[in-house]
C-alpha positions as CSV (number, residue, x, y, z in Angstrom):
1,X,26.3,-21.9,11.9
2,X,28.9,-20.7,9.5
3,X,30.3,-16.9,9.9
4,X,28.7,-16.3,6.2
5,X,25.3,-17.8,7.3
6,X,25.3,-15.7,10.7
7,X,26.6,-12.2,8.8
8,X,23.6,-12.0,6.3
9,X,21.0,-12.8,9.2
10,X,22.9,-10.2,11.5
11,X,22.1,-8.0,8.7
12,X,18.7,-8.8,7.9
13,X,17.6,-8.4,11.5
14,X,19.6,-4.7,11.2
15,X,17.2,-3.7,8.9
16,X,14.1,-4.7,10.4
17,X,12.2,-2.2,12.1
18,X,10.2,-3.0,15.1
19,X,9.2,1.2,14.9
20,X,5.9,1.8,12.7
21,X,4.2,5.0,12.4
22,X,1.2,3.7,10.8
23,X,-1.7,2.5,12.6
24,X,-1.8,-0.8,12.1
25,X,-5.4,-2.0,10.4
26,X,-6.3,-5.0,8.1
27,X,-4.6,-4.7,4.7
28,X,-6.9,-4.0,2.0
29,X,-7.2,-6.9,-0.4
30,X,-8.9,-6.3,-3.3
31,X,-10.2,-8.8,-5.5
32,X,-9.8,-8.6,-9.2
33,X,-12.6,-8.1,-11.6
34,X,-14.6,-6.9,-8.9
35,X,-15.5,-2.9,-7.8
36,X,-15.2,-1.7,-4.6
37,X,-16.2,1.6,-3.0
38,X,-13.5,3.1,-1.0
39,X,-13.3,6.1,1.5
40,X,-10.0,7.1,1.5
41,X,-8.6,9.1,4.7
42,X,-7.0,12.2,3.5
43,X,-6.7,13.9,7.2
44,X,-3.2,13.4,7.5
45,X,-0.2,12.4,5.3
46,X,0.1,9.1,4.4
47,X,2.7,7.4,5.9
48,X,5.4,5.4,3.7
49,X,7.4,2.2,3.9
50,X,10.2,1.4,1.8
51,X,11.8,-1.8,1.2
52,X,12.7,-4.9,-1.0
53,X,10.2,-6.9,-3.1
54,X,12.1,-9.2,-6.0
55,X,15.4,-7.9,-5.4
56,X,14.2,-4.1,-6.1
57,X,13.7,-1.8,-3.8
58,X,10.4,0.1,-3.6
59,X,8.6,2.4,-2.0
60,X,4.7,2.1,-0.7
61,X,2.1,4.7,1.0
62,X,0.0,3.2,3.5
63,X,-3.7,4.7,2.8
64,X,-6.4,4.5,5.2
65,X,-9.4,3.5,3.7
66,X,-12.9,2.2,5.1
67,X,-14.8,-0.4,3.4
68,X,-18.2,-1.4,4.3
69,X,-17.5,0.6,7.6
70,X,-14.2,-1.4,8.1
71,X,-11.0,0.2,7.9
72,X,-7.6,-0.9,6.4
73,X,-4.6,0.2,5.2
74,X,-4.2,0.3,1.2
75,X,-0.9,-0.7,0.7
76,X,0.3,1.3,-2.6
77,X,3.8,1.3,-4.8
78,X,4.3,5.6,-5.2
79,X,5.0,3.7,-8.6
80,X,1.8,2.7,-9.7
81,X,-0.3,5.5,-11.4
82,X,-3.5,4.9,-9.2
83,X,-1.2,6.9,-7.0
84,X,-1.3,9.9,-8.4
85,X,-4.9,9.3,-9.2
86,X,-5.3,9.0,-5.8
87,X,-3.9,12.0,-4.7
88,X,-5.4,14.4,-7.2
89,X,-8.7,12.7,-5.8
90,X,-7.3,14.6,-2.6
91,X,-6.6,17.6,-4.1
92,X,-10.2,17.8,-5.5
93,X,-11.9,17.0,-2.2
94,X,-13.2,13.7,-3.2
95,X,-12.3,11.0,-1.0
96,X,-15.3,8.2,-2.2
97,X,-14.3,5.9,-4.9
98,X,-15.1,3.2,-6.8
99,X,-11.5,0.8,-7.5
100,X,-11.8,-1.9,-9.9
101,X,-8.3,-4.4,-10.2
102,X,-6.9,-6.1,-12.7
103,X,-4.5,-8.7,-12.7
104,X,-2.5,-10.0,-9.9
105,X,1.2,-9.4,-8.1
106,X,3.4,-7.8,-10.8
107,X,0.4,-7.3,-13.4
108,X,-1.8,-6.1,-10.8
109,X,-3.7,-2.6,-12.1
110,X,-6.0,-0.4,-10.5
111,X,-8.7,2.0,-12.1
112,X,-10.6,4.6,-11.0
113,X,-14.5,3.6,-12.1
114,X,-16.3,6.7,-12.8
């Protein structure tokens, strides 16, 4: 192994962490074109993970939701605007919704079906 080759994995493994706060449940995955209902655990705050997708680093909440009496974790970009949806949802004591998506890995969008 090459000194170049062993310095980036030395790094790598630096920063993985082995440490999560987040109880670790199924990640939702959501299908697109199709609604589902959602109930969205607003007890506590959400807990975040930040890393590197593409080359960019970015920054995800982990939501717990229940579906069909399952519960996951929604993973969700603080970018996207269904975050802030989501937490004005919060705010206004409704934690049952309806989430349709759109598109997939970079296009992927999420609404709010009323």
């Amino acid at each position: 192994m090459t000194e170049e080759n062993e310095n980036w994995l030395n790094e790598e493994l630096g920063q993985q962490s082995t440490h999560t706060d987040y109880e670790q449940l199924p990640s939702l995955k959501l299908t697109p074109n199709v609604v589902v209902e959602l109930i969205i655990d607003f007890s506590k705050p959400f807990e975040k993970w930040s890393g590197e997708q593409a080359g960019k680093t970015i920054v995800k909440k982990i939501i717990p939701v229940t579906v069909n009496g399952t519960k996951m974790n929604w993973w969700v970009n603080v970018a996207n605007p269904i975050y802030r949806e989501i937490l004005a949802l919060g705010v206004a004591g409704i934690n049952t919704v309806k989430v349709l998506q759109t598109g997939t890995q970079a296009n992927t969008r999420y609404v709010i079906v009323k």
